[in-house]
Structure formats: C-alpha cells, structure tokens
LUMLUMVEX-546874 format. One record per residue (C-alpha): residue number from 1; residue in three letters; x negated, y negated, z negated. Coordinates in nm, 2 decimals. Example, Ala and Ser with C-alpha at 12.3 -4.5 7.8 and 13.67 -1.06 7.14 Angstrom:
2
{resi 1	resn ALA	east -1.23	north 0.45	up -0.78}
{resi 2	resn SER	east -1.37	north 0.11	up -0.71}
END
This chain:
231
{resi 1	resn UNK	east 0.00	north 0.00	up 0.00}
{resi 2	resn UNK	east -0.30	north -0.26	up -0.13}
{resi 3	resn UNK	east -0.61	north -0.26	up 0.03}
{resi 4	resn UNK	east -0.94	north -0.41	up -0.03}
{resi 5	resn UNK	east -1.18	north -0.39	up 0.26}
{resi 6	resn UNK	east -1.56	north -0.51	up 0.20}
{resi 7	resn UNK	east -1.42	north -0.85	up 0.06}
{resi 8	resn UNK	east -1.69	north -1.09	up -0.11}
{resi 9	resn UNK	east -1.66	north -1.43	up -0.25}
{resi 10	resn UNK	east -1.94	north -1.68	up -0.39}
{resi 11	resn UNK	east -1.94	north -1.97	up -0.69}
{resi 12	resn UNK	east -2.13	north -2.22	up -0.52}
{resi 13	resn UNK	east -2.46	north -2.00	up -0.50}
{resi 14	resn UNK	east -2.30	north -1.71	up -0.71}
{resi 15	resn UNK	east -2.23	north -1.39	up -0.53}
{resi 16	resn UNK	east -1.87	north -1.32	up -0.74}
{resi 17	resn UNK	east -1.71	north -1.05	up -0.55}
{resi 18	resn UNK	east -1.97	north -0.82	up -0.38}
{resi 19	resn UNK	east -1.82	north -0.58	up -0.12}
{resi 20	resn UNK	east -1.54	north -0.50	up -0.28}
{resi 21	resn UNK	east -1.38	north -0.19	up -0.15}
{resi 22	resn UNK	east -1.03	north -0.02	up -0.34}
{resi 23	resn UNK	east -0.69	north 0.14	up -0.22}
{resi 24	resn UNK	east -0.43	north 0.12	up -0.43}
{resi 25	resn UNK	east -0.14	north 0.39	up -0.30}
{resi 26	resn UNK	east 0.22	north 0.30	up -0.30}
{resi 27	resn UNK	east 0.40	north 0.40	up -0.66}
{resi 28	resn UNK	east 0.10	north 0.43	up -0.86}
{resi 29	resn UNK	east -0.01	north 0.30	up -1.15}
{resi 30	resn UNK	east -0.39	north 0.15	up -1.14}
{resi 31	resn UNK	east -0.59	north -0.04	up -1.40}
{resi 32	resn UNK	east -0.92	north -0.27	up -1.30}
{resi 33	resn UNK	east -1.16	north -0.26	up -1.57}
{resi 34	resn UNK	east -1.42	north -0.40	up -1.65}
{resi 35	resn UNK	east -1.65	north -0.61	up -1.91}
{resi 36	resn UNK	east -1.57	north -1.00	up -1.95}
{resi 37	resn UNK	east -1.73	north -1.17	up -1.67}
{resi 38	resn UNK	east -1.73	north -0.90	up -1.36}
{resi 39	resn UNK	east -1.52	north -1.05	up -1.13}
{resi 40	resn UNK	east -1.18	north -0.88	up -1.24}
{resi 41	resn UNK	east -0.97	north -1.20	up -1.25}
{resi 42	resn UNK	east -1.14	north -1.38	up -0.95}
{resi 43	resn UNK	east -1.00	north -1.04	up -0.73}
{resi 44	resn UNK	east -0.66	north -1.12	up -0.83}
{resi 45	resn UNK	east -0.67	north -1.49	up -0.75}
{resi 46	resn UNK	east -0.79	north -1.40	up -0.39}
{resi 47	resn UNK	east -0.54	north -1.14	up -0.35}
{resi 48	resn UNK	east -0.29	north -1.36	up -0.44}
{resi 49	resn UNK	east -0.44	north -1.66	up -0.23}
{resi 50	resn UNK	east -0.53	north -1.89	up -0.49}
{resi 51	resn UNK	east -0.91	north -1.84	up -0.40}
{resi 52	resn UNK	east -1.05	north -1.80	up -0.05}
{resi 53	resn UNK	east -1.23	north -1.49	up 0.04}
{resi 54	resn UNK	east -1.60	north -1.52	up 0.23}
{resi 55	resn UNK	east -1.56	north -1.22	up 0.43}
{resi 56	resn UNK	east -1.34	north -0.88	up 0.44}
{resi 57	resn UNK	east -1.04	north -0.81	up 0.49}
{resi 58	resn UNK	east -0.73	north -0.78	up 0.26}
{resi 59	resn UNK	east -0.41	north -0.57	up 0.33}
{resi 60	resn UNK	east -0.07	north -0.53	up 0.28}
{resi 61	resn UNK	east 0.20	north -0.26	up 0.35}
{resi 62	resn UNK	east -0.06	north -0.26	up 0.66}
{resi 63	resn UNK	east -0.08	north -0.62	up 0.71}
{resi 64	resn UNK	east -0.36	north -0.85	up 0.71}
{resi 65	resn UNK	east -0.25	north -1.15	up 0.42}
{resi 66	resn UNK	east -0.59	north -1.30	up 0.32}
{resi 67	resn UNK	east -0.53	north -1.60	up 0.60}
{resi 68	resn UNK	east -0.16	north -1.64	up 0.45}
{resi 69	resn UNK	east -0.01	north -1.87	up 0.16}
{resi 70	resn UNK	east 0.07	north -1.80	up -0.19}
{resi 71	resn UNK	east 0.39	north -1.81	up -0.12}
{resi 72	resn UNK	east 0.41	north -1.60	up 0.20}
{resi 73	resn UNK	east 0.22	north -1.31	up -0.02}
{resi 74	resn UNK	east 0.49	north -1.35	up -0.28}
{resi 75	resn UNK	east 0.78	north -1.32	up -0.04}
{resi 76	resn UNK	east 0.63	north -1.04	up 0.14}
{resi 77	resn UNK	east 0.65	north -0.82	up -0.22}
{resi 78	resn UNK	east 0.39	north -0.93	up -0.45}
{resi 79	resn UNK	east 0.49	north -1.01	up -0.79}
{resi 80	resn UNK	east 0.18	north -1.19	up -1.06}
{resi 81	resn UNK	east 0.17	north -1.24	up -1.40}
{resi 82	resn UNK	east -0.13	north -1.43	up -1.44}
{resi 83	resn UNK	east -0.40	north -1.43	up -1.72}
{resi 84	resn UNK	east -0.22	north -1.66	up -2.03}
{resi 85	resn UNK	east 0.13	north -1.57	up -1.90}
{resi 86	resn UNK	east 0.14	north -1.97	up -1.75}
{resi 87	resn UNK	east 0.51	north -2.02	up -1.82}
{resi 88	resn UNK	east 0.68	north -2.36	up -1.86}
{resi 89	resn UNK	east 0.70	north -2.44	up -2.25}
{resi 90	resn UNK	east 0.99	north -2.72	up -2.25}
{resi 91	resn UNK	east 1.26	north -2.47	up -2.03}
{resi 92	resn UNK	east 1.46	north -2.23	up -2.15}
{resi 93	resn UNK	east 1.40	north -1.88	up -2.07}
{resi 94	resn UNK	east 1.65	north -1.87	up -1.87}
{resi 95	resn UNK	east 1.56	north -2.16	up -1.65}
{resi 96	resn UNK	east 1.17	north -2.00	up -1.68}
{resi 97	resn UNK	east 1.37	north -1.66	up -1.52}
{resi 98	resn UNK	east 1.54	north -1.85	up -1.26}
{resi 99	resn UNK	east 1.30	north -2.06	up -1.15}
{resi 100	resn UNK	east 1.16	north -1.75	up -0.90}
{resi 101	resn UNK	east 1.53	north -1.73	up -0.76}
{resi 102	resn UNK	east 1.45	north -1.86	up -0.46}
{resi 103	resn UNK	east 1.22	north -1.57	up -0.35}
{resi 104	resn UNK	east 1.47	north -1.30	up -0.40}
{resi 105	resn UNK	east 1.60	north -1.14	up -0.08}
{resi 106	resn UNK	east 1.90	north -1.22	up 0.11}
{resi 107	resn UNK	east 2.02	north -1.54	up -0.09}
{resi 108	resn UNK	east 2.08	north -1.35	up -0.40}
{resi 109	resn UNK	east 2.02	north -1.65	up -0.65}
{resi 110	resn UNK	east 2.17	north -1.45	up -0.97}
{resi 111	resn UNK	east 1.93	north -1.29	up -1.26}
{resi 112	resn UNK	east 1.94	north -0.93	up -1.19}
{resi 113	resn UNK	east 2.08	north -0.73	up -1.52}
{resi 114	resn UNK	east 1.81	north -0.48	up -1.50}
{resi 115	resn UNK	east 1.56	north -0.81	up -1.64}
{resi 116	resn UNK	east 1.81	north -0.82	up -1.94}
{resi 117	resn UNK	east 1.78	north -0.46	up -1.95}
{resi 118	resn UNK	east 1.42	north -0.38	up -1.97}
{resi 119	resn UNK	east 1.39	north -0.67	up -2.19}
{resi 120	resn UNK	east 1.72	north -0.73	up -2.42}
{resi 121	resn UNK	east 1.48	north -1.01	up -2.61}
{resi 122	resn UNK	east 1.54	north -1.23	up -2.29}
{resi 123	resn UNK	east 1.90	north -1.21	up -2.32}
{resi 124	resn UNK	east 1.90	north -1.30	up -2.74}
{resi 125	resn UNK	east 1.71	north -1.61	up -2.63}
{resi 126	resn UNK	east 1.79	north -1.67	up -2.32}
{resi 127	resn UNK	east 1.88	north -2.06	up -2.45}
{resi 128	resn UNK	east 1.53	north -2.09	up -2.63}
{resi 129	resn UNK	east 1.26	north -2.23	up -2.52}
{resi 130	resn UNK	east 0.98	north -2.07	up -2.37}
{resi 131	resn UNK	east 0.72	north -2.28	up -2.62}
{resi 132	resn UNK	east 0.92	north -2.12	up -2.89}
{resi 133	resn UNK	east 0.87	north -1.80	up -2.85}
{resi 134	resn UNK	east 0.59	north -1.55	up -2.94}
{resi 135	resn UNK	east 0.33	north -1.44	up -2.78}
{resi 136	resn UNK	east 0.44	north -1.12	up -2.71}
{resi 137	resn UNK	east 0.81	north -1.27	up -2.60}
{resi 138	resn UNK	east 0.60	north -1.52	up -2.37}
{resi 139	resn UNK	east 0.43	north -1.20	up -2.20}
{resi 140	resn UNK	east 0.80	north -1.03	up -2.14}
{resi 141	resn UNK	east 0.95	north -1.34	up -2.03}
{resi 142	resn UNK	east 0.63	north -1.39	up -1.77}
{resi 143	resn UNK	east 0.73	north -1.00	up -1.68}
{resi 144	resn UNK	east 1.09	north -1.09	up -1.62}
{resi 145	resn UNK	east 0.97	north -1.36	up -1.38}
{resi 146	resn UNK	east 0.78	north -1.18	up -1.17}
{resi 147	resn UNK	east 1.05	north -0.93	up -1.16}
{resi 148	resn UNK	east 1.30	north -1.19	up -1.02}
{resi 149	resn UNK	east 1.15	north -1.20	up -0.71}
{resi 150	resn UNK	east 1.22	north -0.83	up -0.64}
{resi 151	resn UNK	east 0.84	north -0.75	up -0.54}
{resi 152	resn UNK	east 0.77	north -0.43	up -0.43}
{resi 153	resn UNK	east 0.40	north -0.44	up -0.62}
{resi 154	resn UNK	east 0.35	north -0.59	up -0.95}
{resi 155	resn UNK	east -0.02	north -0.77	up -1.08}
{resi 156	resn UNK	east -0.03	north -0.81	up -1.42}
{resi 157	resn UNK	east -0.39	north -0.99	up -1.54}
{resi 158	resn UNK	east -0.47	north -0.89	up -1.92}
{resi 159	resn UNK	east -0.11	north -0.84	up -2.02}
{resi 160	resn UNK	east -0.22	north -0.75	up -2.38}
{resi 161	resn UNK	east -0.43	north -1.07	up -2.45}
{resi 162	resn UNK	east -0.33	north -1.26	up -2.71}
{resi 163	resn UNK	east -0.05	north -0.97	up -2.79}
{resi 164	resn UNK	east 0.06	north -0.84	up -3.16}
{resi 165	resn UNK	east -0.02	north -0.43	up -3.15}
{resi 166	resn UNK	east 0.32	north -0.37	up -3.18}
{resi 167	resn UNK	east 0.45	north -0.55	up -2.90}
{resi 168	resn UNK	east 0.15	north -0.44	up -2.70}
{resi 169	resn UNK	east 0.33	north -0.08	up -2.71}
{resi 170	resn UNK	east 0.66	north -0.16	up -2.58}
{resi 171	resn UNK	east 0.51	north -0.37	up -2.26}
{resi 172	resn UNK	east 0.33	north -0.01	up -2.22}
{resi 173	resn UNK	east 0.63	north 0.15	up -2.23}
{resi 174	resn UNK	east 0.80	north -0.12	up -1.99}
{resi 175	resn UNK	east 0.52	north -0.10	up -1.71}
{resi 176	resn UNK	east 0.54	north 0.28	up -1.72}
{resi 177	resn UNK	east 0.91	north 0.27	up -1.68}
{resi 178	resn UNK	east 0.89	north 0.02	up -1.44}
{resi 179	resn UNK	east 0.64	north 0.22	up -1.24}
{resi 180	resn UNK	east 0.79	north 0.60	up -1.30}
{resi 181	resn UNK	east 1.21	north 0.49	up -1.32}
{resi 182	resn UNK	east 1.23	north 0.18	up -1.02}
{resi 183	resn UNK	east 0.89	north 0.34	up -0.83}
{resi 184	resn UNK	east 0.73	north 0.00	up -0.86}
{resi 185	resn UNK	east 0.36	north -0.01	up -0.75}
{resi 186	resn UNK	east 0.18	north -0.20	up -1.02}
{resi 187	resn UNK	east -0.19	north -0.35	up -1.03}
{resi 188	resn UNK	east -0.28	north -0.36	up -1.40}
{resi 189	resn UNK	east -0.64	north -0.58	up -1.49}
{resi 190	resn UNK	east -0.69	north -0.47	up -1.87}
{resi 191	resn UNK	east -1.00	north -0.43	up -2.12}
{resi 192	resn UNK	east -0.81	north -0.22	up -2.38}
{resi 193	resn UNK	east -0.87	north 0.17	up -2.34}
{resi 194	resn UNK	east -0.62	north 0.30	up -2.53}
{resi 195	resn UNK	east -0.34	north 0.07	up -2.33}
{resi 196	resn UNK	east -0.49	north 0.16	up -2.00}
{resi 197	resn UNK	east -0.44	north 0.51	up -2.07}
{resi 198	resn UNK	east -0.07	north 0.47	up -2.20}
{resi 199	resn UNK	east -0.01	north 0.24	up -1.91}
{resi 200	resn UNK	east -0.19	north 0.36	up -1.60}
{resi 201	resn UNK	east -0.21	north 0.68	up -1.36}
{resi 202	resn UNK	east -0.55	north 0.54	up -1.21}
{resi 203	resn UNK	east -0.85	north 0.38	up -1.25}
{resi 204	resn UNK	east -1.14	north 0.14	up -1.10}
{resi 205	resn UNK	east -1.43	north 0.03	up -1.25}
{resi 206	resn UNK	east -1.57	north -0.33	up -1.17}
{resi 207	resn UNK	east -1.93	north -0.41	up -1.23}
{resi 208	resn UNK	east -2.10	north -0.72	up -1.10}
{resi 209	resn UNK	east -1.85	north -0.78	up -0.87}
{resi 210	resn UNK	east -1.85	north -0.45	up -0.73}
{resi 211	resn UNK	east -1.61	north -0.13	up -0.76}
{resi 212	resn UNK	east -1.83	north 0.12	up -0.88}
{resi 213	resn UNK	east -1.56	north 0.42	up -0.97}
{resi 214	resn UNK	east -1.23	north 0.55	up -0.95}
{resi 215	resn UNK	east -1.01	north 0.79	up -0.99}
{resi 216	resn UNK	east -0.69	north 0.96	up -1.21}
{resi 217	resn UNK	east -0.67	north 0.80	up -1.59}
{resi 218	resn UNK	east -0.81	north 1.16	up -1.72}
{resi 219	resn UNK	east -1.13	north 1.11	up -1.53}
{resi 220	resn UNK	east -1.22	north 0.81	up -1.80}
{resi 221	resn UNK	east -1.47	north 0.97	up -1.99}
{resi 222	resn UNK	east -1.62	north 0.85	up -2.28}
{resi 223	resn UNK	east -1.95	north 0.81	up -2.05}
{resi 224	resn UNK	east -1.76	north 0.60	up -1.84}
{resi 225	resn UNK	east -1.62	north 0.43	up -2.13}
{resi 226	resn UNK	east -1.97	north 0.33	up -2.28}
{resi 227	resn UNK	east -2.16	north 0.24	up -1.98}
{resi 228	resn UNK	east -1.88	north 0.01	up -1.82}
{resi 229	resn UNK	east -1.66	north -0.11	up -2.11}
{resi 230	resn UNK	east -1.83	north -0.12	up -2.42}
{resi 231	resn UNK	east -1.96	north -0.45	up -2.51}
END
C-alpha cells in the first residue's frame, strides 16, 4: 500500500534521511523505531508533504505522491496524527472533530458514530474544550480527527508521548481494533517496546537515517532491542 523507494533528505549540509527503503502492506500493523534523533519524525513529515524529499520516490496505493500537496495526500487516504497531537485548544471537541469534515468522501459532513464509539470520552465532552482535557483525551481526540476523514491508512507519530500508563493501554487497544475490526492500514512511529508489541504486527528499525531491519513483531529480539533502542 506505502512505499518508500531510495528517498533521502538533507538539513542544510546534514544527510537526514539516507536511502530509505520500506513497504508497508495494506491492513498491517507497522511500528518505525528508532533512538531520538534517527530521522523517524522527518520520514513522516515527507510522507505527508510537509518536508520535501531530495531524491526517491514515494508511493501510494501505486501512485507517485511526493510532488503532491498535503492536502491531495490526505484526500487520497492518508490520515496523521502528528507528534504533540497539535489540536486547537480554545474549540470544543467537537468543533476540533469536525474541522476534517470537509475531506470525508461524497459530501458527507456528519461525525461518523463509529468516532463516538471507539472513543465514548469524545461524546461525554464533546462541548469541552480541547485545552481542557488530558493528555491522554488530547491524543483520542487527535485520533478521532484523523478518523473523520475516512483514510484508508492511519500515521500516528509517538502516540504514547506525554500519555498516563493507563490511557497508554486503551489507545493500544484502539489502534489494534482499528487495524484488525475496520482493516485500517496503520503507520505507527513509537520508542516504547512493550506498546509496540501490544500495538503492532511489524516492524522497522531506523538508524541514521536508514532502515536497517524489518520484519513480524516476534522477530524483536532483545538483540535488536539493545543495539537499536536502548539508550
């Protein structure tokens, strides 16, 4: 479904994203890991067109999108939750919900119930504002949003940052149903272990910039663990 093909990117005269290379397969699960630092965070902002790429090639249900808009990548199925959740404090969360309305298919402009659903703390607060809530509520309601646009592949950048442990649980347990009840393909950037594992089929390992393994969640060793994760 998602494809990286030998993409690179520089800051200025640092060489960020180095040949970058990873499939991720329609209605899997995948985590990118990685050490602070590696280049995680800058693949997601040039997959999602908020950072040019130098060279490669980025792909889409087999199209070519890294020429194409943030907002042409969103409306062709791609849903992001960015790192620090980035919703708007003074609206409600309903207004923070509706505001990706506009993307959904077809001129449906009505919150789906399935939001409510997955996340019935939307619904009890639905007239609060989103500076009101926690930080775990914050992370849902940045969910939800994504949601709204009915994407067929969901990013989420450190979902758990920030996150009390037991709130960290139940958005496992939502991005696993998400994944394994509605089929949705999810990209999942995350430094915990033990969430990655809860959360994610597959993995890829980012080092300097580079991919340097993948594979299914239960080929994580502990030698992987400590040579690409441990700080």
């Amino acid at each position: 479904m998602l494809s990286f093909t030998n993409v690179n990117q520089y800051y200025a005269q640092s060489h960020i994203l180095r040949d970058v290379n990873l499939q991720i397969a329609p209605g899997q699960c995948t985590c990118l890991m990685g050490r602070n630092g590696e280049g995680k965070t800058t693949l997601l902002n040039c997959l999602m067109g908020l950072l040019p790429i130098a060279s490669g090639t980025i792909s889409f249900k087999g199209q070519a999108i890294e020429h194409l808009s943030p907002e042409k990548r969103a409306r062709l199925g791609l849903g992001y939750v960015p790192q620090g959740r980035q919703i708007f404090p003074l609206l409600t969360v309903e207004e923070n919900l509706k505001i990706g309305l506009p993307l959904r298919p077809r001129g449906d402009r009505h919150i789906p119930d399935f939001i409510y659903d997955f996340f019935p703390v939307l619904h009890e607060m639905k007239n609060r504002r989103g500076g009101d809530l926690s930080g775990g509520q914050q992370q849902q309601l940045a969910i939800g949003r994504a949601l709204i646009t009915a994407p067929q592949m969901l990013i989420l950048d450190e979902p758990t940052e920030g996150i009390q442990p037991n709130i960290v649980s139940d958005i496992a347990k939502s991005i696993r149903r998400l994944n394994q009840e509605m089929g949705l393909t999810v990209l999942l950037v995350e430094q915990k272990v033990g969430f990655a594992r809860k959360a994610a089929q597959n993995f890829a390992l980012m080092e300097r910039g580079a991919i340097v393994g993948c594979g299914p969640m239960e080929e994580l060793s502990d030698e992987l663990v400590r040579r690409y994760l441990t700080v």
